[in-house]
C-alpha positions as CSV (number, residue, x, y, z in Angstrom):
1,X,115.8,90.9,1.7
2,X,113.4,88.7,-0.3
3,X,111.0,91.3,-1.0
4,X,108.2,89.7,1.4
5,X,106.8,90.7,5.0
6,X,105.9,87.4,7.0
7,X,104.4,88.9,10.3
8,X,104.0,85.9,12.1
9,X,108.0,84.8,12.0
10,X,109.6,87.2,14.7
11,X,108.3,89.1,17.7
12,X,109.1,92.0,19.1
13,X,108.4,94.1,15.8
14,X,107.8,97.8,16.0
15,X,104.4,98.8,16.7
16,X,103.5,100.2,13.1
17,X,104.7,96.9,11.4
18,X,102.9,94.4,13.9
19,X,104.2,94.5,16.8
20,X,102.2,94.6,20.3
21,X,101.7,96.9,23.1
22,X,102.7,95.5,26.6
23,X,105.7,93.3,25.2
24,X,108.4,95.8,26.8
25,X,106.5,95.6,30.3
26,X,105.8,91.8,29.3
27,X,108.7,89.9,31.4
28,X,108.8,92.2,34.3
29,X,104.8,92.3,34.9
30,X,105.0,88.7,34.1
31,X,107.3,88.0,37.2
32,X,105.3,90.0,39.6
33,X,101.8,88.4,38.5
34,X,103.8,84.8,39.0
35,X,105.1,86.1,42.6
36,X,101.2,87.4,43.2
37,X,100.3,84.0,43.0
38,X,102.7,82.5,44.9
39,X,102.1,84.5,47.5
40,X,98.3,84.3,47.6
41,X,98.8,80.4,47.9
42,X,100.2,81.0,51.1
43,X,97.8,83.7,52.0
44,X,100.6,86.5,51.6
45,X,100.5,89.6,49.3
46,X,103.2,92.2,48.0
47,X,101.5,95.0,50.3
48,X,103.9,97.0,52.4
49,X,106.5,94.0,51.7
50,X,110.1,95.4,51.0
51,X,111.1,94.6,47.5
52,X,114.8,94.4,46.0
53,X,115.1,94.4,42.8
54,X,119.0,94.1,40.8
55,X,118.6,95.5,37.6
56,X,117.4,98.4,36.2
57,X,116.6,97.2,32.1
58,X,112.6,96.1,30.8
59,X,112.5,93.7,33.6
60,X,113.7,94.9,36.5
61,X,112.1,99.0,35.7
62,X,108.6,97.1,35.0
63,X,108.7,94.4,38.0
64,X,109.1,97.6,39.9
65,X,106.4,99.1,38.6
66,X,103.9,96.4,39.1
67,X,105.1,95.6,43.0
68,X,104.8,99.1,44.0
69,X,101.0,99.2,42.2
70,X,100.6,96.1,44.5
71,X,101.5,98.0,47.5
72,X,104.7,97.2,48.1
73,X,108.0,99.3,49.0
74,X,111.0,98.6,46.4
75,X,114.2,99.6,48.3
76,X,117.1,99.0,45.9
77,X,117.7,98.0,42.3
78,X,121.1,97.9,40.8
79,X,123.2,98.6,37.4
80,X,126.5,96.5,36.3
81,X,128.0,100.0,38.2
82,X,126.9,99.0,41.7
83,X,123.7,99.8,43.6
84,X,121.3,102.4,45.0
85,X,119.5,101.7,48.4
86,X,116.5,104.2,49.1
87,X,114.6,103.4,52.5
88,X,112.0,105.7,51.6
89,X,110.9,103.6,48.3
90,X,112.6,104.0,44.8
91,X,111.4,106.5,42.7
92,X,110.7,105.1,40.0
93,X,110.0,107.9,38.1
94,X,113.6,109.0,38.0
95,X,115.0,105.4,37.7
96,X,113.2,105.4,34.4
97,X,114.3,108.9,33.2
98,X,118.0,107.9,34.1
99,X,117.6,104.7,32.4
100,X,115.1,105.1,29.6
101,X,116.0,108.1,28.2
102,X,119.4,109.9,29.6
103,X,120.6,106.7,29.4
104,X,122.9,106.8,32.3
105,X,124.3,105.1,35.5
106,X,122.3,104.5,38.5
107,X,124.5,106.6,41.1
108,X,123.0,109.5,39.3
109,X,119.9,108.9,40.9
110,X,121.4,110.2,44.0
111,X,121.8,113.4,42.8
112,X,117.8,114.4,43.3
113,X,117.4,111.6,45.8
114,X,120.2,112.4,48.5
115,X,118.9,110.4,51.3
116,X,119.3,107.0,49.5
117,X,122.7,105.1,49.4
118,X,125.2,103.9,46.3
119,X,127.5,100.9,47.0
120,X,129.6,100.6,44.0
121,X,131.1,97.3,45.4
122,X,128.3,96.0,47.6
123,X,126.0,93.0,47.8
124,X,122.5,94.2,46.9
125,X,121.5,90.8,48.7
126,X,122.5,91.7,51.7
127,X,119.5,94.0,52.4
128,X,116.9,92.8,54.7
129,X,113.5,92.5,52.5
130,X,110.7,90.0,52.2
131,X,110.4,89.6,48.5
132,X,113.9,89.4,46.0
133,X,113.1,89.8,42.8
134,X,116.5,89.1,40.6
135,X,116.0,90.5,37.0
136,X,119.8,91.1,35.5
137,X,121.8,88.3,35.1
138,X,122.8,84.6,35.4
139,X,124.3,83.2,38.5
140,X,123.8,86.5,40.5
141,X,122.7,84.8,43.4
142,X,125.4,82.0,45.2
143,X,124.5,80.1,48.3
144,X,126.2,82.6,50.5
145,X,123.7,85.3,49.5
146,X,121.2,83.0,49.6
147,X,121.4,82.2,53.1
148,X,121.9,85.9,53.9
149,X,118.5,86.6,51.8
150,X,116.9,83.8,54.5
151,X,118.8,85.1,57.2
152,X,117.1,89.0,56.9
153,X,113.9,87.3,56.0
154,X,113.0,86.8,52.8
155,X,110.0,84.6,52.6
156,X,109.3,84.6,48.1
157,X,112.3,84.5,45.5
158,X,111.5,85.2,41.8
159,X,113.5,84.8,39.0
160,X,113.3,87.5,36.4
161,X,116.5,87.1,34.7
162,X,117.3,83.7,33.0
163,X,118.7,81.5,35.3
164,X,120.2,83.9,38.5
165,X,120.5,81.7,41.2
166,X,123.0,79.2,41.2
167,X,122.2,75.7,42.5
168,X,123.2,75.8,45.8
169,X,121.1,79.1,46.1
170,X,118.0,77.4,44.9
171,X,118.6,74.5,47.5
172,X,118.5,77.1,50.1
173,X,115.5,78.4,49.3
174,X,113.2,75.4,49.2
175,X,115.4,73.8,52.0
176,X,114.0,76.9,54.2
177,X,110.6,77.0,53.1
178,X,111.4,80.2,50.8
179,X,108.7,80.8,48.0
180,X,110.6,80.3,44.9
181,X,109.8,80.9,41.4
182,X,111.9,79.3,39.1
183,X,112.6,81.0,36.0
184,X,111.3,79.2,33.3
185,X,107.7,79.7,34.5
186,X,108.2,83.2,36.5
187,X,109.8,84.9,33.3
188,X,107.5,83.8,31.1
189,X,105.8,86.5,30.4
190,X,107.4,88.2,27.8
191,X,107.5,84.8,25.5
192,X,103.6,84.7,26.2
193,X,103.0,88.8,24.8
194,X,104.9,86.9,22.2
195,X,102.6,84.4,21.4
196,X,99.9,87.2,21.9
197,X,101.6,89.2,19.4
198,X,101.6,86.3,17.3
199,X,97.6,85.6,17.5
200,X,96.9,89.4,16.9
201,X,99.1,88.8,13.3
202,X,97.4,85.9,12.4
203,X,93.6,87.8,12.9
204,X,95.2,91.0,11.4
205,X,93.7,93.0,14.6
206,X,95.9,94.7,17.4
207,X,94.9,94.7,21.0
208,X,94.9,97.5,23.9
209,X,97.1,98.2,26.3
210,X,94.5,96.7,28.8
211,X,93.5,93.3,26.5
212,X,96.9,92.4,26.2
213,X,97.7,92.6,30.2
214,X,95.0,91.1,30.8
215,X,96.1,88.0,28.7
216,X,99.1,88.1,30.4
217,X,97.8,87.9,33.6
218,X,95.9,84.7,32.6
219,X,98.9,83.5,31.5
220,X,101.3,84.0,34.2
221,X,98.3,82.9,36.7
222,X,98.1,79.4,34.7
223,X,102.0,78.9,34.6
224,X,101.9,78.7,38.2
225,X,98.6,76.5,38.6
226,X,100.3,73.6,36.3
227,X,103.6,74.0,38.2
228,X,102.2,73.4,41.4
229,X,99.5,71.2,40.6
230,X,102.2,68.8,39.2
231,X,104.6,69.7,42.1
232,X,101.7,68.0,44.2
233,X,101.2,65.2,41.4
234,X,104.9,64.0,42.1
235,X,105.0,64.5,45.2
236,X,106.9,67.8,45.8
237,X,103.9,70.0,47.0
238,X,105.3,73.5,46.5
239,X,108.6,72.7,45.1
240,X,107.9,74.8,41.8
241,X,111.4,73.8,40.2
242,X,110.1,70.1,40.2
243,X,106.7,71.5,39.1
244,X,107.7,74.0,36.3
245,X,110.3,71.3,35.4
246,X,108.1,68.2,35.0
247,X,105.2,70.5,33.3
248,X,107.2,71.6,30.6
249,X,108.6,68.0,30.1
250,X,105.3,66.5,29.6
251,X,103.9,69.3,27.4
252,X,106.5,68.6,25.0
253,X,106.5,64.9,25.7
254,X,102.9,64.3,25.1
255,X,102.9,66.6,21.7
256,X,105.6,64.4,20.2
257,X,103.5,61.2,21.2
258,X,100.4,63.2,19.4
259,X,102.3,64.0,16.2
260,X,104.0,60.7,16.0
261,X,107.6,62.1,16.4
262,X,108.2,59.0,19.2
């Protein structure tokens, strides 16, 4: 509109005008490098873990992607239709064909997968699993799920989607020792590819595939480090809400103080 092309100013931008690779795996890889590192701190790992996944958009198709390179088994993932329950492992494959490029509803995937399940109605909670990974929507995840999620075993809980579990979920979790990755620092990811994207506009260069991940590993890796490090600061070791909470606070905090704003 004004006849001038500011790179810098939005993200997201189409590869040919500036955009970077890895931002539509960015929030879903972010999550699952987050839950990595949650789970190493307590000597845990996704391997042969059973993941459940609701969604099926960017986050939820590439969170599944990166668990099951980490060894792990994801069981079900979900549309605004209902959901699909495979004991045998998702196919991923056909998830992202229905999704990505016939661009239709989940139940489909039943037709070349007949062994796996579709609940229209159901609670995709209510599967037993170690790791729940919630990547569709706000407030998907009440205390009543929660407790069945603790119930069948869950031991890590990341947030994917903005903001899924209600309050009274989250107490739940961290009330029964339930890794939990809030998510302003799990689903982080795909606002740090756009930072990245950002830095490659201002040197005029674009990275790999690889450079880019690898960045975002860093990243991801670091988001948790300051969360629990202040978690333990203020005396809530392991209570990454507090952690991710406070962190942010004093970044911002402590930059206004620096620029002279307060």
């Amino acid at each position: 509109m004004t006849g001038s092309f500011d790179a810098g100013t939005i993200t997201g931008k189409g590869l040919t005008y500036g955009g970077s690779l890895a931002r539509t795996e960015a929030t879903g890889y972010g999550v699952v490098y987050f839950t990595k590192e949650m789970l190493a701190a307590k000597g845990e790992s996704f391997k042969d873990k059973r993941v459940v996944v609701s969604g099926s958009g960017n986050v939820a198709i590439y969170a599944m992607e990166k668990a099951v390179e980490f060894g792990a088994k994801v069981i079900a993932c979900s549309d605004s239709s209902g959901y699909i329950y495979d004991p045998e492992g998702i196919d991923l494959a056909i998830v992202k064909r229905l999704k990505e490029q016939e661009r239709k509803r989940i139940h489909e995937y039943l037709a070349e997968r007949p062994t796996a399940d579709f609940h229209p109605n159901g609670d995709i909670w209510s599967i037993p699993c170690e790791i729940a990974l919630p990547c569709a929507t706000q407030n998907e995840i009440n205390e009543a799920q929660a407790r069945e999620l603790v119930k069948n075993g869950v031991i890590a809980v990341s947030e994917g989607a903005n903001m899924p579990s209600e309050l009274a979920a989250i107490d739940v979790f961290l009330n029964n020792n339930v890794l939990f990755g809030p998510a302003k620092a799990a689903n982080a990811g795909g606002v740090g590819v756009s930072a990245l994207e950002m830095a490659q506009n201002s040197s005029r260069m674009g990275w790999s595939f690889v450079e880019v991940d690898g960045h975002l590993q860093n990243i991801m890796k670091n988001i948790y480090k300051n969360a629990s490090f202040v978690s333990k600061e203020y005396d809530h070791p392991g209570n990454l809400v507090v952690g991710a909470n406070i962190a942010g606070f004093l970044k911002v905090a402590d930059t206004m103080l620096a620029q002279g704003v307060i």
